[in-house]
C-alpha positions as CSV (number, residue, x, y, z in Angstrom):
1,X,-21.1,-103.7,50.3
2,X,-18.7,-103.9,47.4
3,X,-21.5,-103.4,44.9
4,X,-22.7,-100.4,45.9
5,X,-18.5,-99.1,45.8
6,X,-18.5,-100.2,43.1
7,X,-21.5,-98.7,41.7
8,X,-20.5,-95.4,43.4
9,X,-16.9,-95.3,41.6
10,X,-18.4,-95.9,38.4
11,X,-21.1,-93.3,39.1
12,X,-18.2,-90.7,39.7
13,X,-16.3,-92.1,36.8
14,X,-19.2,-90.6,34.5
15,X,-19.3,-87.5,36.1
16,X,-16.2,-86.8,35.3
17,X,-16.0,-87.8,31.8
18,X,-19.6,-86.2,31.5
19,X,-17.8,-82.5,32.9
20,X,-14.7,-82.3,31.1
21,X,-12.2,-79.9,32.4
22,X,-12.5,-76.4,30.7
23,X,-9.4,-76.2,28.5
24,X,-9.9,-73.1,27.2
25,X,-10.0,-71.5,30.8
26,X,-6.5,-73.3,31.4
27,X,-5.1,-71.5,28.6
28,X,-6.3,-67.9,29.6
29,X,-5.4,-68.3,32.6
30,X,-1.8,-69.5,31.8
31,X,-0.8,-67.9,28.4
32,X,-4.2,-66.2,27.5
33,X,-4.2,-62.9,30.5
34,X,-0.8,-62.1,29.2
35,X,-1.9,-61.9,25.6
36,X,-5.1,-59.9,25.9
37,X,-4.0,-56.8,28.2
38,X,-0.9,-56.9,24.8
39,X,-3.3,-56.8,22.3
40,X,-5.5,-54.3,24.0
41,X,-2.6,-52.0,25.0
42,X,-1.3,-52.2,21.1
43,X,-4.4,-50.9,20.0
44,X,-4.4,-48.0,22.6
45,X,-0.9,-46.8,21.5
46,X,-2.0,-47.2,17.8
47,X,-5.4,-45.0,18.8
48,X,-2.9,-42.3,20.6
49,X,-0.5,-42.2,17.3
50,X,-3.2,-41.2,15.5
51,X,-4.6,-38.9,17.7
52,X,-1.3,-37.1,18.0
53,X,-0.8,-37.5,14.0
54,X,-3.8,-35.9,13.6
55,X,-3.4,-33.2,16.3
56,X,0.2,-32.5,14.6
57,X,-1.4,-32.1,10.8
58,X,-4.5,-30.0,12.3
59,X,-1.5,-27.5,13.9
60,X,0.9,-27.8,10.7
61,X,-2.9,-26.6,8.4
62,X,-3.3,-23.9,11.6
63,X,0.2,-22.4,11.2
64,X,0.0,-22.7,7.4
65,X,-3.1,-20.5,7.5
66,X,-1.8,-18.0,10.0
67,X,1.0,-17.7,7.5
68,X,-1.4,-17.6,4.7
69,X,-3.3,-14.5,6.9
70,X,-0.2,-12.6,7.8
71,X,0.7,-12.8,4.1
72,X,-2.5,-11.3,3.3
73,X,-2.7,-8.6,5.5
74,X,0.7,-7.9,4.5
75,X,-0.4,-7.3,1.0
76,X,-3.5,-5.2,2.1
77,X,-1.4,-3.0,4.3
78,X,0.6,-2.4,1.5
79,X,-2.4,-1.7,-0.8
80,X,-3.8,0.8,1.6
81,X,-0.5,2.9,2.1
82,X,-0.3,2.5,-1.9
83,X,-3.9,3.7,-2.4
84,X,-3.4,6.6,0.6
85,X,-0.4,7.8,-1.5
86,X,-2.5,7.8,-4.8
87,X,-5.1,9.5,-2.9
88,X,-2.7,11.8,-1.9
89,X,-1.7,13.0,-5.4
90,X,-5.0,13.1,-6.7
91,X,-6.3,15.6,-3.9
92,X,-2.7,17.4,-4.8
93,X,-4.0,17.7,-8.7
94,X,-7.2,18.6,-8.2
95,X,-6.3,21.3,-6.1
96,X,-3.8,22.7,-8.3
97,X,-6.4,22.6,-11.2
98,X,-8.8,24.6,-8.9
99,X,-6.2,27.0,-8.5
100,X,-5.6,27.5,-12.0
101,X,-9.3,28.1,-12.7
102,X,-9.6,30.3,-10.1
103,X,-6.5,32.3,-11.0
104,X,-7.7,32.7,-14.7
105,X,-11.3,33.7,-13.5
106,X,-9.8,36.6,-11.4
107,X,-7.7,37.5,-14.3
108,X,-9.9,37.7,-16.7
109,X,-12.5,39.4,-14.5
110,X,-9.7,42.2,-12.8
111,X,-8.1,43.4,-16.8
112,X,-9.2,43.6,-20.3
113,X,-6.5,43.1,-23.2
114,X,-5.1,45.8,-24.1
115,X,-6.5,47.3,-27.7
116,X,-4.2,47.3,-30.4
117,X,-3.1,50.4,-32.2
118,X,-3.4,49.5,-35.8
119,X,-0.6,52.0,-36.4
120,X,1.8,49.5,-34.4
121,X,3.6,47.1,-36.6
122,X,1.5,43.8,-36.3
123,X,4.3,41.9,-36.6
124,X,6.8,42.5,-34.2
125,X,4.1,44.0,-31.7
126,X,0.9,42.3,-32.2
127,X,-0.2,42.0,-28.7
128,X,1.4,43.5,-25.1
129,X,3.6,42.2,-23.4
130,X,1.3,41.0,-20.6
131,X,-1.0,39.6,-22.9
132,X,1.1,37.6,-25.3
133,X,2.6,36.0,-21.7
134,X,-1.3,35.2,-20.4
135,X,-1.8,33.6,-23.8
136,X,1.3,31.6,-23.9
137,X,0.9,30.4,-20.1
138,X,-2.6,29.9,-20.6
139,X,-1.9,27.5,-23.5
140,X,0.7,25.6,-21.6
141,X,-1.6,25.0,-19.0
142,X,-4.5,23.8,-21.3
143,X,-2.7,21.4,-23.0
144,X,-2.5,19.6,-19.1
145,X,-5.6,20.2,-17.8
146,X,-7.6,20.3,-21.1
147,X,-6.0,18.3,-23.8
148,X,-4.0,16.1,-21.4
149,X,-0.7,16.1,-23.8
150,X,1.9,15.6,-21.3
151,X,4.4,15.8,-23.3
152,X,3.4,18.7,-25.3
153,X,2.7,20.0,-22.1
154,X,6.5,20.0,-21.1
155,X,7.7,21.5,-24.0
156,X,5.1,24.3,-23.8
157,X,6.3,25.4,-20.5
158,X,9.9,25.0,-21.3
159,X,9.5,27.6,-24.3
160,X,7.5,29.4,-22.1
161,X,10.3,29.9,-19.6
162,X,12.7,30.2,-22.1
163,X,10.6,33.3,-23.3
164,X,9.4,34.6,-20.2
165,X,12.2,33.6,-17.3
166,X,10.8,36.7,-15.0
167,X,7.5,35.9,-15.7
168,X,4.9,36.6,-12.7
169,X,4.2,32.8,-13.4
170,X,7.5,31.0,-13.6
171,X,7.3,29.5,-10.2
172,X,3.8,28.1,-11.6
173,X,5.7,27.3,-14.6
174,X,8.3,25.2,-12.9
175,X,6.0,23.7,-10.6
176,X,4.1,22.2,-13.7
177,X,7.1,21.0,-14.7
178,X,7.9,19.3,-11.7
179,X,4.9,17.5,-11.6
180,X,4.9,16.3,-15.4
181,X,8.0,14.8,-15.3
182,X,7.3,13.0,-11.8
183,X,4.6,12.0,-13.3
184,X,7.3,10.1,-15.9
185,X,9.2,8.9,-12.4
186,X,11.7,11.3,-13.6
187,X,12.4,11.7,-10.0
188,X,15.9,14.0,-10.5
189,X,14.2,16.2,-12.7
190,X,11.2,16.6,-10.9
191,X,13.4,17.4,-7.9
192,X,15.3,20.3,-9.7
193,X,11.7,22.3,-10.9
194,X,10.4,22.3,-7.4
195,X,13.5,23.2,-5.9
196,X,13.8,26.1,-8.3
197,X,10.2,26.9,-7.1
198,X,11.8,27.2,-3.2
199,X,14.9,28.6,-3.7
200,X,14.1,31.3,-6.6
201,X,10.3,32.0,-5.6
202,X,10.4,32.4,-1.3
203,X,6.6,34.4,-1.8
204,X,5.0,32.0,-4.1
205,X,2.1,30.7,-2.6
206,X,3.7,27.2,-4.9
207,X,6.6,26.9,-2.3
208,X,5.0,25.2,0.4
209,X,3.2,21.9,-2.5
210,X,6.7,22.1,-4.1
211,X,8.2,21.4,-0.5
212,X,5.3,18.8,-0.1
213,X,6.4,17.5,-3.1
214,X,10.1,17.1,-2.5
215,X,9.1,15.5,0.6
216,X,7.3,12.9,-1.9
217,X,10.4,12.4,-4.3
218,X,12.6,11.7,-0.9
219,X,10.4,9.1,0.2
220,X,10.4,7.5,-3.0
221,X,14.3,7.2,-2.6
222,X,14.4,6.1,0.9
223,X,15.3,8.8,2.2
224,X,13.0,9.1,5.3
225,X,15.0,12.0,7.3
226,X,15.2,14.0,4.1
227,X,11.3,13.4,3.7
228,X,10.0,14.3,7.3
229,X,12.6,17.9,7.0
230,X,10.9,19.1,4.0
231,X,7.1,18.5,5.4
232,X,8.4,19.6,8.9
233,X,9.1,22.7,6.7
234,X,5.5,23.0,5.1
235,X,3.9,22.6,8.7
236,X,6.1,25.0,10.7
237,X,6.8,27.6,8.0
238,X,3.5,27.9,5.9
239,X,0.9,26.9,8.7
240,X,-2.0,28.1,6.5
241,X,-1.3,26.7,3.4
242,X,-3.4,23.7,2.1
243,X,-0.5,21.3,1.9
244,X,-0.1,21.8,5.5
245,X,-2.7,19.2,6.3
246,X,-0.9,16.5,3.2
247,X,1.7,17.4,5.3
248,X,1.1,16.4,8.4
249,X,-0.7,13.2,7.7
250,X,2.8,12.0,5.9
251,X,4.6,13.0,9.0
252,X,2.4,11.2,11.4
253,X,2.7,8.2,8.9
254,X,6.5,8.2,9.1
255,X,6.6,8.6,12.9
């Protein structure tokens, strides 16, 4: 009987020498569960860091853009008003040059010159009075629209006033004027022609452009109240003149 005990113990001895206990178990389950979910939870914050970094740089590069696109559009709106205005005074011009074509065709077509008595001293009367004034105008007027010296240009019509200052084309005259020095950004000067041209010359078909016109040179100063009274004027006082619709397109700008 104490054989087979004995056999029996040592049999069970083996086994358990045979089936060590699993150490490494023992330490996850004391230290080793403590330690994993902290690793693992690290790694999560560190993945939401950068998720938020990156969400953060991808709104900063969103906002910069926007910036970037309001900038833009900034510049283009200014572009377009800038171009709209250009437009404005090239339509302006080209009208003006139309009327001065059509005005010499009509003159030339309604009177003859005058013939010249060659008993008449040639010096001190060489030509009529109308005629030498045509010519004089007419020359002014070429060296714009043909020659395009400005600046001869100015002087021309300055001696031509000086010569002629009840001319039936003054308030042409001084409208030319106005426009040749504004083209200069001689804003003060350019003001005083075209208010000559409203103040000295109410039945001038020139009155209502140079009233479009001073509403021009008033915006250019900043003075917007100034600028909407004088095309206020051109709309409501000269409703079929051709400035009326220049007019009205820089008062519903304004507004």
């Amino acid at each position: 009987m104490k054989k087979p005990l004995i056999v029996l113990a040592a049999m069970m001895s083996a086994t358990v020498w045979a089936n060590p206990a699993p150490v490494s178990d023992i330490s996850r389950s004391r230290g080793g569960q403590s330690q994993a979910p902290a690793g693992s939870m690290e790694q999560r914050l560190d993945a939401l860091e950068r998720i938020v970094e990156a969400r953060a740089n991808a709104q900063l590069r969103m906002q910069q853009q926007l910036e970037q696109l309001l900038d833009e559009v900034s510049e283009l709106r200014g572009q377009t008003e800038l171009h709209s205005y250009q437009l404005e005074e090239i339509v302006q011009r080209q009208r003006d040059i139309y009327q001065e074509i059509e005005r010499r065709m009509a003159s030339g077509s309604a009177t003859a010159p005058q013939q010249i008595e060659t008993s008449i001293d040639p010096v001190t009367t060489q030509y009529s009075t109308d005629v030498s004034e045509n010519d004089a105008y007419d020359r002014a007027v070429q060296l714009v629209l043909r020659d395009r010296r400005y600046d001869a240009a100015i002087t021309a019509f300055e001696g031509f006033l000086q010569s002629y200052p009840n001319s039936v084309y003054a308030a042409n005259a001084n409208y030319w004027l106005g426009e040749l020095v504004l083209r200069d950004n001689e804003l003060s000067k350019a003001k005083t022609y075209f208010q000559r041209v409203v103040q000295n010359f109410s039945d001038s078909s020139k009155v209502p452009d140079a009233l479009f016109k001073l509403g021009q040179i008033a915006e250019r100063e900043n003075n917007l109240d100034a600028a909407k009274g004088f095309y206020r004027q051109v709309v409501q006082q000269h409703a079929n003149a051709p400035a009326v619709r220049l007019a009205q397109g820089r008062l519903d700008s304004l507004n």
